[in-house]
VODO-836410 format. One record per residue (C-alpha): residue in three letters; chain; x, y, z. Coordinates in steps of 0.001 Angstrom, whole numbers, plus 500000, padded with zeros to 6 digits. Layout:
<sites>
site torfi: ala | marvo: A | px: X | py: Y | pz: Z;
...
</sites>
This chain:
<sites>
site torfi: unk | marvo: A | px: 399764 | py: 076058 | pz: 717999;
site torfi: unk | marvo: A | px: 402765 | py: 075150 | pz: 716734;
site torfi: unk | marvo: A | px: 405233 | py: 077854 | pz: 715971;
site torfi: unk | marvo: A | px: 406011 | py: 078087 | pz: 712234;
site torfi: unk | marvo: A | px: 409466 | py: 077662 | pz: 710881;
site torfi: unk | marvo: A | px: 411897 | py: 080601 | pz: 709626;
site torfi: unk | marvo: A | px: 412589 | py: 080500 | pz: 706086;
site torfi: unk | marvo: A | px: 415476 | py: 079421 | pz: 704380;
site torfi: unk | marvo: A | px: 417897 | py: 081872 | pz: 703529;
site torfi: unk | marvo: A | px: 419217 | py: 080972 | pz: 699669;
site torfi: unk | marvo: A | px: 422421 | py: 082309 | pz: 697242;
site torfi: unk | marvo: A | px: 422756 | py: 081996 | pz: 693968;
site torfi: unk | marvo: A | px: 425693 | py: 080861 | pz: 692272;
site torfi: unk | marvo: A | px: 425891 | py: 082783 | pz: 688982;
site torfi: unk | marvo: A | px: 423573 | py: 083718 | pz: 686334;
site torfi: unk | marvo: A | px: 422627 | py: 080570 | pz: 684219;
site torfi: unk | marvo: A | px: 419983 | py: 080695 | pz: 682106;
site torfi: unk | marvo: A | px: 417935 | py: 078223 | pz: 683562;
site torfi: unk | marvo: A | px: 418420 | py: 079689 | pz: 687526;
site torfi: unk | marvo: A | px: 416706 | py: 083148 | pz: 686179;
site torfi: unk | marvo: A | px: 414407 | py: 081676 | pz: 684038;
site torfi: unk | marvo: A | px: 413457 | py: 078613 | pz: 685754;
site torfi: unk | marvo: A | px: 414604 | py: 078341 | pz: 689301;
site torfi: unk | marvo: A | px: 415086 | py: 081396 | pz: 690988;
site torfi: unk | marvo: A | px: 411273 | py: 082321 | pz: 690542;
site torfi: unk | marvo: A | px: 410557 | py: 079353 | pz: 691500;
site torfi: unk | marvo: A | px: 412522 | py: 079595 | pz: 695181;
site torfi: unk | marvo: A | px: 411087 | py: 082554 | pz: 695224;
site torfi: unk | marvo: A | px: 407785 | py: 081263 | pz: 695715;
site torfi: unk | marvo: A | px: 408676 | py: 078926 | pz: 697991;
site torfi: unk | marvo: A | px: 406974 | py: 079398 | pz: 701363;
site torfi: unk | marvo: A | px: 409531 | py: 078109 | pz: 703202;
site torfi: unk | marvo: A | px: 412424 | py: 080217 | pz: 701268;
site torfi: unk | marvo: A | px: 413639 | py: 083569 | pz: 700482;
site torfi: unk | marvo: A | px: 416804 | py: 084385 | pz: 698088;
site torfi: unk | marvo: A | px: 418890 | py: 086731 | pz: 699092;
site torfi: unk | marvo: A | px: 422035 | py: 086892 | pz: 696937;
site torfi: unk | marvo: A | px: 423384 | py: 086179 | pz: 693958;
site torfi: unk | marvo: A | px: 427022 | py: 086022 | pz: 692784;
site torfi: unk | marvo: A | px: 428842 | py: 086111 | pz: 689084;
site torfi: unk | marvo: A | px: 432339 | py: 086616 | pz: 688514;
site torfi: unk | marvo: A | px: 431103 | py: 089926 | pz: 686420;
site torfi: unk | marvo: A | px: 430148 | py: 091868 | pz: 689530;
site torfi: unk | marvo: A | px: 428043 | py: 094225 | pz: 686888;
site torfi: unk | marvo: A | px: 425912 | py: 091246 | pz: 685898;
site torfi: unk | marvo: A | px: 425041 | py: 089991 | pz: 689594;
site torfi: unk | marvo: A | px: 424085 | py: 093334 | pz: 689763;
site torfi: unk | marvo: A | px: 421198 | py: 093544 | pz: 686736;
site torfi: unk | marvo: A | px: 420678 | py: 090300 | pz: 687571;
site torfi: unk | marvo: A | px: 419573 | py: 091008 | pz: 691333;
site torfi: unk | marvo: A | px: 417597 | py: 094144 | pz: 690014;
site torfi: unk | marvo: A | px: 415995 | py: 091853 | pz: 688018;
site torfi: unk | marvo: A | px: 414734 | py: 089424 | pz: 689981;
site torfi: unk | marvo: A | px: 414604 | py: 091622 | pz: 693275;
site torfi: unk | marvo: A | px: 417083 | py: 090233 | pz: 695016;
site torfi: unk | marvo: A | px: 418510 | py: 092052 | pz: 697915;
site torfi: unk | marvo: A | px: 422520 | py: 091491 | pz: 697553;
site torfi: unk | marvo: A | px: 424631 | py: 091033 | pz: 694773;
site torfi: unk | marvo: A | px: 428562 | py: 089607 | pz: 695074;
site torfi: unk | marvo: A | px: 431362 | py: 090004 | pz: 692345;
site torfi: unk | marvo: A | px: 433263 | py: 086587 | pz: 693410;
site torfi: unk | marvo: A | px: 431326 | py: 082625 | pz: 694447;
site torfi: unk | marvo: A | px: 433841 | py: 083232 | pz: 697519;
site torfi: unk | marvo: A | px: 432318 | py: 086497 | pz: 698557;
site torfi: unk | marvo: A | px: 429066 | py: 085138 | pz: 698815;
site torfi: unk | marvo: A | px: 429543 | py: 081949 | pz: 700316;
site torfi: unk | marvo: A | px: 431197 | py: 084051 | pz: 703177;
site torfi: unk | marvo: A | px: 427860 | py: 085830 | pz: 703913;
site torfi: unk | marvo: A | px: 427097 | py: 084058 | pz: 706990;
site torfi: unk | marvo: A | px: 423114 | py: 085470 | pz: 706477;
site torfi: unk | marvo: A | px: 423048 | py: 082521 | pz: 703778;
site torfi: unk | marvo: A | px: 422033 | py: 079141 | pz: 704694;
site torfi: unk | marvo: A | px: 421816 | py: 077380 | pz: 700901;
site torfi: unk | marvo: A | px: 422975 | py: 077774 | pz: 697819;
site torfi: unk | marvo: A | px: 421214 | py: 076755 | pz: 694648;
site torfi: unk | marvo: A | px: 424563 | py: 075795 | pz: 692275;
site torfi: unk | marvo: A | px: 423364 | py: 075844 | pz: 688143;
site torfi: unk | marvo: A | px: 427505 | py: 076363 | pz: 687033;
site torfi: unk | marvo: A | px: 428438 | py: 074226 | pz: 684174;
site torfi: unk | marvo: A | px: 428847 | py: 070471 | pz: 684553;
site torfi: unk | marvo: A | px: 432926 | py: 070366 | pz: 685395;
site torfi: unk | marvo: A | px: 432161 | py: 073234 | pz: 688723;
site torfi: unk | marvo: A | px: 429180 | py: 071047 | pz: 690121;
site torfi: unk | marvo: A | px: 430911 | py: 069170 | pz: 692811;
site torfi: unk | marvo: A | px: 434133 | py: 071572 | pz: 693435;
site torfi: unk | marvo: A | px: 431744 | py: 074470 | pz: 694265;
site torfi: unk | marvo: A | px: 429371 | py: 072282 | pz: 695896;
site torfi: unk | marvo: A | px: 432510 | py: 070973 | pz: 698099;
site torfi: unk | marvo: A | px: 433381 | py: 075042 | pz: 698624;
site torfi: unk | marvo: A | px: 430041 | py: 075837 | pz: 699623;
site torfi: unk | marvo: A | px: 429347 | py: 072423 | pz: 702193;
site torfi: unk | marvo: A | px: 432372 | py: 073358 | pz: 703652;
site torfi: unk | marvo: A | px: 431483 | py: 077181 | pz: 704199;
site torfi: unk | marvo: A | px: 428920 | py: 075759 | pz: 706142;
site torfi: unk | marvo: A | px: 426095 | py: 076008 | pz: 703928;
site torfi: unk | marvo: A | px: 423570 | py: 073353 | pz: 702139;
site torfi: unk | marvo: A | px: 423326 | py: 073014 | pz: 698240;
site torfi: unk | marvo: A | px: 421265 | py: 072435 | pz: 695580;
site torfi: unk | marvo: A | px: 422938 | py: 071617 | pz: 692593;
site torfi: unk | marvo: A | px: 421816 | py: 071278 | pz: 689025;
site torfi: unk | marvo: A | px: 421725 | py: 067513 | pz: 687493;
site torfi: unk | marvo: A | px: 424273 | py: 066144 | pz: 686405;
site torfi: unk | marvo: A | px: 425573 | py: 066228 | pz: 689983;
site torfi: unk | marvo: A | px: 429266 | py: 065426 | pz: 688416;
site torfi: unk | marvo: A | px: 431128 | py: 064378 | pz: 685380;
site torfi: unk | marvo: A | px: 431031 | py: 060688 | pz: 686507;
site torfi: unk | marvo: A | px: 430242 | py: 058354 | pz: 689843;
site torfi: unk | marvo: A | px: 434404 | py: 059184 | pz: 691235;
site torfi: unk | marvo: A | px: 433361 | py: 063071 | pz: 690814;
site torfi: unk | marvo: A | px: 430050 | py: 062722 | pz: 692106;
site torfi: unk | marvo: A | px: 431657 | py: 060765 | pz: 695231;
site torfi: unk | marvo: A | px: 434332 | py: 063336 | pz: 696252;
site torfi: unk | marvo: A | px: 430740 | py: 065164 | pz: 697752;
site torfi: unk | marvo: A | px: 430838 | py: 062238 | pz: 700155;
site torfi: unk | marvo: A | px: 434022 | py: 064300 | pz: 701726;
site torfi: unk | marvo: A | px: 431705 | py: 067571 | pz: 702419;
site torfi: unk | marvo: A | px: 430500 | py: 068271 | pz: 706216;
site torfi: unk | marvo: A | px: 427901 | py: 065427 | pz: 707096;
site torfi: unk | marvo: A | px: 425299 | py: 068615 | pz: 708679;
site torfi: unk | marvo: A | px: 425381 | py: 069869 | pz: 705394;
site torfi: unk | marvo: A | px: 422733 | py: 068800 | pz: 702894;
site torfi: unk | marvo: A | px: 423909 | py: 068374 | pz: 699483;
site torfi: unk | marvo: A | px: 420664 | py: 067034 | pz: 697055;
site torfi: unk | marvo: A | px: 420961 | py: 066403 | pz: 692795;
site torfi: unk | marvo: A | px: 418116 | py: 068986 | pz: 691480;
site torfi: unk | marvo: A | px: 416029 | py: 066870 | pz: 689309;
site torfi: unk | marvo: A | px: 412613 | py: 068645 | pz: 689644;
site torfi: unk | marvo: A | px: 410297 | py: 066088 | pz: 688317;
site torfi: unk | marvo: A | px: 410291 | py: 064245 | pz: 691191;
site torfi: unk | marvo: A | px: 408067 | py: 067182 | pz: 692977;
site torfi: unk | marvo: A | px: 405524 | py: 067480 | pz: 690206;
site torfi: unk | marvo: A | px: 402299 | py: 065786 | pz: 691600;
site torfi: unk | marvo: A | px: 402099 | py: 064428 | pz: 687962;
site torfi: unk | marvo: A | px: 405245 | py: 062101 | pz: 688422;
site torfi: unk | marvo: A | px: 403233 | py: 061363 | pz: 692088;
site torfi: unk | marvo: A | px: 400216 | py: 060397 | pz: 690511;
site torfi: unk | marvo: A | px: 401669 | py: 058359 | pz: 688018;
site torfi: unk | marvo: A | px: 403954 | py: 056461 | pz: 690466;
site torfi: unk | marvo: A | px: 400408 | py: 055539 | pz: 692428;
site torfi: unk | marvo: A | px: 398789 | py: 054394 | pz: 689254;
site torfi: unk | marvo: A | px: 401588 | py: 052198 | pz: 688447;
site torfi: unk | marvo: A | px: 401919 | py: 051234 | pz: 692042;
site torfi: unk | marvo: A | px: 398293 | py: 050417 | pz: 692341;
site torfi: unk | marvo: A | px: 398128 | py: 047340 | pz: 689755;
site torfi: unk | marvo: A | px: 395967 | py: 048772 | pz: 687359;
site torfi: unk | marvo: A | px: 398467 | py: 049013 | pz: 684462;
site torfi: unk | marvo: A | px: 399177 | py: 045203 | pz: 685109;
site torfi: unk | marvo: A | px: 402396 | py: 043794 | pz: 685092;
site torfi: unk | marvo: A | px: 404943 | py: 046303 | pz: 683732;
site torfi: unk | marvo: A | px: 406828 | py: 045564 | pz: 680659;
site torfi: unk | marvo: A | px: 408664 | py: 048772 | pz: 679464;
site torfi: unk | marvo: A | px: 409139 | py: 052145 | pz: 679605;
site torfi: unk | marvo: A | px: 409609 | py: 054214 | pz: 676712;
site torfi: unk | marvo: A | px: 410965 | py: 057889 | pz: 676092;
site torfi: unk | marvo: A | px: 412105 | py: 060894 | pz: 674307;
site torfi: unk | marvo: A | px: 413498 | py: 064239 | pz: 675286;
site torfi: unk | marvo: A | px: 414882 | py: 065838 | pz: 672426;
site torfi: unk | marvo: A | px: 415949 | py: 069530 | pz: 671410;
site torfi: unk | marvo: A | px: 417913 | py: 070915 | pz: 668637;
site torfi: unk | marvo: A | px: 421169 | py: 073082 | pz: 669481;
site torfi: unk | marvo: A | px: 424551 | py: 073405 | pz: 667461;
site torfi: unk | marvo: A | px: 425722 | py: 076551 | pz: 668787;
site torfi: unk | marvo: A | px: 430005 | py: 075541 | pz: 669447;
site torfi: unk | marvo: A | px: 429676 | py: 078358 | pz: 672134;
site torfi: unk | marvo: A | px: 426923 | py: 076567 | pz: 674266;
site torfi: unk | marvo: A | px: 428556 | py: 074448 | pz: 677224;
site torfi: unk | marvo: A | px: 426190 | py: 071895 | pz: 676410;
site torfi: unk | marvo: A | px: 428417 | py: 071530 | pz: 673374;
site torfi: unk | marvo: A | px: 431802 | py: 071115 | pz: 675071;
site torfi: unk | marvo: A | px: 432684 | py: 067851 | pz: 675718;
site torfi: unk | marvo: A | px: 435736 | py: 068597 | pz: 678643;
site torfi: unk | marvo: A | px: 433288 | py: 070534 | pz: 680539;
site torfi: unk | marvo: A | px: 430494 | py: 067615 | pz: 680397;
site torfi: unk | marvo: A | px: 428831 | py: 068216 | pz: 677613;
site torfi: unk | marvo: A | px: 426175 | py: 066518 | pz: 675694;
site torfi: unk | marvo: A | px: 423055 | py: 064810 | pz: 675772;
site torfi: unk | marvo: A | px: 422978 | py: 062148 | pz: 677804;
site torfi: unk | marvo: A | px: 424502 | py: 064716 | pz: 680695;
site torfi: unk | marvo: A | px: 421902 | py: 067256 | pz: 679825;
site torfi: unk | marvo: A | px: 418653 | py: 065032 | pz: 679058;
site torfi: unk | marvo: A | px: 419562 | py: 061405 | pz: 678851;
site torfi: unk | marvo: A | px: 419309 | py: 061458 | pz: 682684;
site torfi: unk | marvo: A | px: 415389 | py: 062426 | pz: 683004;
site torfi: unk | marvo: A | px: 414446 | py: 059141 | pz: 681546;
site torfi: unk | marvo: A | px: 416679 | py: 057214 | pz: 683621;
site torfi: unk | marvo: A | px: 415924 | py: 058691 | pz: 687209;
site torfi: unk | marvo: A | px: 411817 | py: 059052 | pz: 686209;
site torfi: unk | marvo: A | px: 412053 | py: 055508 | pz: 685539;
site torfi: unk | marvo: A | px: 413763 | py: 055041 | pz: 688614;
site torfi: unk | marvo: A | px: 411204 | py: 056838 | pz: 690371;
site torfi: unk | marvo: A | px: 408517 | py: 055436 | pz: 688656;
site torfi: unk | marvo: A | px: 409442 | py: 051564 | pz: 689749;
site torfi: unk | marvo: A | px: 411322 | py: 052426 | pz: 692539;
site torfi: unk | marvo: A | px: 414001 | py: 050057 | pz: 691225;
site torfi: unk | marvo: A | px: 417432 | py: 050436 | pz: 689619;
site torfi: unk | marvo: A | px: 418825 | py: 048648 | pz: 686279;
site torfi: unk | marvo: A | px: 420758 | py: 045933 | pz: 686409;
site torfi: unk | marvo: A | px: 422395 | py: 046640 | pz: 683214;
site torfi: unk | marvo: A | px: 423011 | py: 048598 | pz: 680164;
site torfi: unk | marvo: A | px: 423516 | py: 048848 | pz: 676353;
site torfi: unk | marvo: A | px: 423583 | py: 051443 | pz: 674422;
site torfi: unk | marvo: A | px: 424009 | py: 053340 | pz: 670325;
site torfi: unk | marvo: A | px: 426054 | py: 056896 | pz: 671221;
site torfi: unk | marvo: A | px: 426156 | py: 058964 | pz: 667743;
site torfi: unk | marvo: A | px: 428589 | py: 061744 | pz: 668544;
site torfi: unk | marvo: A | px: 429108 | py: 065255 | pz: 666528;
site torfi: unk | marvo: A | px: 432013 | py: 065285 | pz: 664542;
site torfi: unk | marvo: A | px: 433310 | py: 068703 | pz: 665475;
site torfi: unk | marvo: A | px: 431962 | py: 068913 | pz: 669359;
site torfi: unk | marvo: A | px: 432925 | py: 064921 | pz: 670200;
site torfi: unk | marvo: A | px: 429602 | py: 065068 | pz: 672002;
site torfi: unk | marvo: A | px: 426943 | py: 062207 | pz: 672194;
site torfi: unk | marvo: A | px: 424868 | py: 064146 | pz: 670093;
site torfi: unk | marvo: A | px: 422173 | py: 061144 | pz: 669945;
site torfi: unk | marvo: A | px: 422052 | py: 058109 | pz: 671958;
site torfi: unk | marvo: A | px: 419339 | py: 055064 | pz: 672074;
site torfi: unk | marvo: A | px: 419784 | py: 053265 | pz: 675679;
site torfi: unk | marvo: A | px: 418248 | py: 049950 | pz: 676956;
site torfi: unk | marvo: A | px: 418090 | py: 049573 | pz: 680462;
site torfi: unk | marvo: A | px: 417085 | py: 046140 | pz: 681870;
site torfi: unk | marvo: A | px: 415282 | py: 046841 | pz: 685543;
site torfi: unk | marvo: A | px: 414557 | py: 042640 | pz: 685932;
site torfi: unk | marvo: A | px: 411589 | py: 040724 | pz: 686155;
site torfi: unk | marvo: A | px: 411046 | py: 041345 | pz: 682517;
site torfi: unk | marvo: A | px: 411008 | py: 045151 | pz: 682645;
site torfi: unk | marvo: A | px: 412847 | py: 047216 | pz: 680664;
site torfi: unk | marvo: A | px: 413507 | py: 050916 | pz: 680053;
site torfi: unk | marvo: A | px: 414273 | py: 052236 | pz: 676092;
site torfi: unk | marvo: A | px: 414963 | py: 055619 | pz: 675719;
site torfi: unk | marvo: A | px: 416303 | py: 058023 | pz: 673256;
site torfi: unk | marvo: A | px: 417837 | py: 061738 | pz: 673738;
site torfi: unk | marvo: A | px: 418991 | py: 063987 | pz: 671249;
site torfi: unk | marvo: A | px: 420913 | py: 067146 | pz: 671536;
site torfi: unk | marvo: A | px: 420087 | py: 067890 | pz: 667607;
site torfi: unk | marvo: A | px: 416740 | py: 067016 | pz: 666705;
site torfi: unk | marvo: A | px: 413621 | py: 067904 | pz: 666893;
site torfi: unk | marvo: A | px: 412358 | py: 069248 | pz: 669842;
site torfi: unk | marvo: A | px: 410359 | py: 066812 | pz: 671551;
site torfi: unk | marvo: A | px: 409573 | py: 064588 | pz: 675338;
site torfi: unk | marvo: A | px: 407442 | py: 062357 | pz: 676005;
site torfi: unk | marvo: A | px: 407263 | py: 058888 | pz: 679065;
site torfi: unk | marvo: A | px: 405164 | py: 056294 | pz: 678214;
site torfi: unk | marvo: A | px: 405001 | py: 053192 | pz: 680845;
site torfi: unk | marvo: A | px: 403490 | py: 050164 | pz: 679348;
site torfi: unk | marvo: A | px: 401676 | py: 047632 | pz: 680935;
site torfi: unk | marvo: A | px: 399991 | py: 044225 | pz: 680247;
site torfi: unk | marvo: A | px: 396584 | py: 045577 | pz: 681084;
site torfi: unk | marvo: A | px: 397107 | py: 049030 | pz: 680206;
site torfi: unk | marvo: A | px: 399492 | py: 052138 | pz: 679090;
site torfi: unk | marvo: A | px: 400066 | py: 055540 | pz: 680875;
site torfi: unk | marvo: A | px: 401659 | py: 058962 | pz: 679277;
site torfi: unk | marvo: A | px: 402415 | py: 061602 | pz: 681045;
site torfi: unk | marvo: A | px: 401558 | py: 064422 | pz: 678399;
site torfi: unk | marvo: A | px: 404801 | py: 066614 | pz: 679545;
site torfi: unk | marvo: A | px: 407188 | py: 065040 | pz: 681652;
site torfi: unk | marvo: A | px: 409824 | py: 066797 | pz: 682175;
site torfi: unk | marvo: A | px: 409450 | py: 070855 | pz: 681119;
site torfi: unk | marvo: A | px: 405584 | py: 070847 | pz: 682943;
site torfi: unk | marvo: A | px: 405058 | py: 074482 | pz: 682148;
site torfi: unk | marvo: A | px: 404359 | py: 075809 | pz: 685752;
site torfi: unk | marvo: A | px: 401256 | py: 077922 | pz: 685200;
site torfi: unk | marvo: A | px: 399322 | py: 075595 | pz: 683505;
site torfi: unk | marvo: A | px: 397003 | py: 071964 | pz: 683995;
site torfi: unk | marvo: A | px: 399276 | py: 068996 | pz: 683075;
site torfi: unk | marvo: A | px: 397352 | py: 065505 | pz: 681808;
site torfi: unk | marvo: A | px: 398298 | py: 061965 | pz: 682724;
site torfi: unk | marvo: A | px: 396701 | py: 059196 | pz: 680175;
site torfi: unk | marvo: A | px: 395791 | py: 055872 | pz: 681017;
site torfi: unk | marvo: A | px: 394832 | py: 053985 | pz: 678337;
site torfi: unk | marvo: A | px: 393585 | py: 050387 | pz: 678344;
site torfi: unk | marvo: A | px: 393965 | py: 049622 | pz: 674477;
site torfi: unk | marvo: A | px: 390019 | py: 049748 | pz: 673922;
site torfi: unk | marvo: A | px: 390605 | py: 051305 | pz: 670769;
site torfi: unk | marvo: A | px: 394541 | py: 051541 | pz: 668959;
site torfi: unk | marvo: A | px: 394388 | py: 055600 | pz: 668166;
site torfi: unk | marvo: A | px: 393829 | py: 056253 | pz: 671971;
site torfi: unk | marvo: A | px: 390454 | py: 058180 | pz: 671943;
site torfi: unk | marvo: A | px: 388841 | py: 055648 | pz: 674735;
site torfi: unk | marvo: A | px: 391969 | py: 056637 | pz: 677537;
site torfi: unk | marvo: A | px: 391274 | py: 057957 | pz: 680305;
site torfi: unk | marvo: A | px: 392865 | py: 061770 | pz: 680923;
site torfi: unk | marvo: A | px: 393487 | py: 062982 | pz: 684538;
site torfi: unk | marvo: A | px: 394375 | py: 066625 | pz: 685221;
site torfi: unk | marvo: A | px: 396584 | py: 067774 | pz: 687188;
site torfi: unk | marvo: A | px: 396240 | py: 071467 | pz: 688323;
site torfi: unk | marvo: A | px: 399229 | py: 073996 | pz: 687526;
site torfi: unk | marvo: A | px: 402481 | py: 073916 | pz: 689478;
site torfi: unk | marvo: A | px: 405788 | py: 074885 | pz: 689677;
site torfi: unk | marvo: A | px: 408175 | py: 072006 | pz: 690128;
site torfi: unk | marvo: A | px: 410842 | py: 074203 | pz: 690918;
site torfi: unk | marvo: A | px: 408842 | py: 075611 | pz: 694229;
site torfi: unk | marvo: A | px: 408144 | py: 072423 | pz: 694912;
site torfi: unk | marvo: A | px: 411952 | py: 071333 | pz: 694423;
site torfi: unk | marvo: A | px: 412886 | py: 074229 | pz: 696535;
site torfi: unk | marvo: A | px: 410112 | py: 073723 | pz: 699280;
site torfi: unk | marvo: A | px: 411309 | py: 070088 | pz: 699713;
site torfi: unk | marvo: A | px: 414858 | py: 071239 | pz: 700342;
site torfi: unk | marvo: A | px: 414105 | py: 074097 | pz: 702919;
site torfi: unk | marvo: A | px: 411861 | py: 072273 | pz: 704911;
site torfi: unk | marvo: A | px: 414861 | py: 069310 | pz: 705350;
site torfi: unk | marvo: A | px: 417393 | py: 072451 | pz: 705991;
site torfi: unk | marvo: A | px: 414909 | py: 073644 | pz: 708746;
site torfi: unk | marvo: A | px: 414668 | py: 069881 | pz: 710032;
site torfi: unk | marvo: A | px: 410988 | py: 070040 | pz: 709280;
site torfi: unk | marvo: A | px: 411172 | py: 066389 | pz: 707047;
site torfi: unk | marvo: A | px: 414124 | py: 064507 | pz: 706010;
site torfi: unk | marvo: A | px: 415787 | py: 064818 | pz: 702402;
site torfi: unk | marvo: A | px: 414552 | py: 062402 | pz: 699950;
site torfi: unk | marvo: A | px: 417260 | py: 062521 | pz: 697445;
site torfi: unk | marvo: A | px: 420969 | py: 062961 | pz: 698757;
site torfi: unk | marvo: A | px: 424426 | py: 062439 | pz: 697911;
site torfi: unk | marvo: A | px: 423963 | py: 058759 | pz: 697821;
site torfi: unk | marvo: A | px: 421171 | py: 058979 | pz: 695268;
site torfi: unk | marvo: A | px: 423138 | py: 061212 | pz: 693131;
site torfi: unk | marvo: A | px: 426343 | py: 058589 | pz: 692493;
site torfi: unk | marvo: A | px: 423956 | py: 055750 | pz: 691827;
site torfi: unk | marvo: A | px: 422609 | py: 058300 | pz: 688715;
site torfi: unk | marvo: A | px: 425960 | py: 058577 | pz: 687782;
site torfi: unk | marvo: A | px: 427050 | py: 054837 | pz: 688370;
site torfi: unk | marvo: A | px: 424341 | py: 054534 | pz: 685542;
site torfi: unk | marvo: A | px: 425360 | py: 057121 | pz: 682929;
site torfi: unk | marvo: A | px: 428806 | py: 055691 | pz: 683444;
site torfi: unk | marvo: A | px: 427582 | py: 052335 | pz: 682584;
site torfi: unk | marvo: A | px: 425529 | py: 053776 | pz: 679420;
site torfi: unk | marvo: A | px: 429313 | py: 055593 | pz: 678226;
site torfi: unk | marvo: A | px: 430904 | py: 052292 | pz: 678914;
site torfi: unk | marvo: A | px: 428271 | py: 050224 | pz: 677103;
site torfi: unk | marvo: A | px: 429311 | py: 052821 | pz: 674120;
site torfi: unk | marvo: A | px: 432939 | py: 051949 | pz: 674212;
site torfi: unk | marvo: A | px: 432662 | py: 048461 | pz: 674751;
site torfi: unk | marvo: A | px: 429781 | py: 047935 | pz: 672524;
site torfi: unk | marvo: A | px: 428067 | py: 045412 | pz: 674533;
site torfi: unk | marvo: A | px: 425932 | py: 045188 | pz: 677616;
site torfi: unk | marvo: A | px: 427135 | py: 046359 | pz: 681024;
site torfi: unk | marvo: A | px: 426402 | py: 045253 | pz: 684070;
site torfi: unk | marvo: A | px: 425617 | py: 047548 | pz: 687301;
</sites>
């Protein structure tokens, strides 16, 4: 019988929202991971933060931590601007990171992480691609039965005008297109397993913040397919992925914030009736994307499976958005 690997040994850099919420349970139930530690500059908040969540060690400084030579990867949620110099610091205190999308302000940020130690693994954290529901979808349109495909069509949406919110600052990459406008682009990337060979795009910014506040993008992916998608940091609260075919139409019901303790639905509808009550709805059972996400990662850390998503997949995201902000300025299409 073969003898089972150890488990991943994971840090935390700081306290972000989304790490306790989200992403820290969700390592936690990773079978193949255990975190240990947790840092903040406010050593009292590491603190309530690792009583929390029951994590053993709590450090007062990023550098403390990353010095704990009992941690083998670090999950990095910091604000957009810190994603690749605290990647860097981490790779190059020998251990592996996960870091939050966007991987980097812009492709030349993202590809200073081509500098960090090549036995380190550094992978973009865009959960979806775990979900079995993105899986399942990708095999439907893989298997022909949607036809040819024609488009794909989104929204991910939420409503947030706080000026404190770093999502709201536009030096330290805020904005929507950072924040949301990528899920569209890399599930449609994952979806055709294609990139876009150009873009155009409408960029509505705030006013006061200077960030895209609203943006409609087209992407063109060839052979007649195309991607149209529109993200909102102030509106409605709202996502949905619709891939359209010339036989037939899939939705995935919840793309990209799958609630991880409940069934998930995929529609495929073949346009037997216009208001949709003749598709076809497949369940998908209850996961966590983020233990999946995390699962992925230590078992490519413990050499158990290769990484699917690295460094190089990260700057061609970025290579896009770049395109899509450049497509704003320039007011045309723009080639990648």
């Amino acid at each position: 019988m073969r003898k089972m690997a150890r488990k991943v040994r994971w840090g935390i850099i700081s306290t972000a929202n989304i790490g306790m919420r989200k992403v820290i349970p969700g390592i936690q139930k990773s079978p193949h991971s255990e975190v240990v530690a947790i840092a903040s500059r406010d050593p009292a908040r590491a603190q309530r933060a690792a009583e929390e969540l029951g994590i053993p060690k709590a450090y007062g400084s990023y550098a403390e931590m990353l010095a704990d030579p009992e941690i083998d990867a670090v999950y990095n949620p910091l604000p957009n601007h810190l994603h690749v110099p605290l990647t860097l610091e981490a790779a190059r205190a020998g251990k592996h990171v996960l870091c939050e999308k966007p991987i980097a302000l812009d492709a030349a940020d993202a590809e200073r992480l081509l500098q960090a130690p090549k036995d380190r693994l550094i992978a973009e954290a865009f959960m979806v691609r775990f979900h079995p529901q993105w899986h399942r979808a990708r095999d439907i349109v893989r298997s022909g039965e949607l036809g040819e495909i024609r488009a794909v069509r989104a929204v991910f949406s939420y409503f947030l005008d706080d000026p404190g919110n770093v999502r709201n600052i536009a030096d330290i990459g805020g904005g929507g297109l950072l924040d949301i406008g990528c899920y569209p682009i890399v599930g449609t990337r994952f979806l055709l397993s294609e990139e876009p060979r150009r873009v155009v795009a409408l960029v509505d910014r705030d006013p006061n913040f200077g960030t895209d506040r609203t943006a409609s993008v087209i992407a063109d992916f060839g052979g007649g397919r195309q991607l149209s998608f529109i993200c909102s940091t102030q509106a409605v609260g709202h996502q949905s992925i619709e891939v359209i075919g010339s036989n037939a139409r899939l939705e995935i019901v919840i793309p990209f914030n799958a609630p991880p303790d409940q069934a998930t639905a995929i529609l495929v509808d073949h346009g037997h009736t216009f208001d949709g009550s003749l598709a076809r709805r497949e369940i998908i059972a209850p996961c966590d994307q983020y233990t999946e996400e995390a699962e992925a990662f230590a078992l490519a850390v413990l050499g158990e499976t290769t990484l699917p998503y690295g460094i190089d997949d990260a700057i061609t995201q970025m290579r896009i958005l770049d395109a899509i902000f450049e497509s704003e300025r320039r007011g045309t299409w723009v080639d990648l």
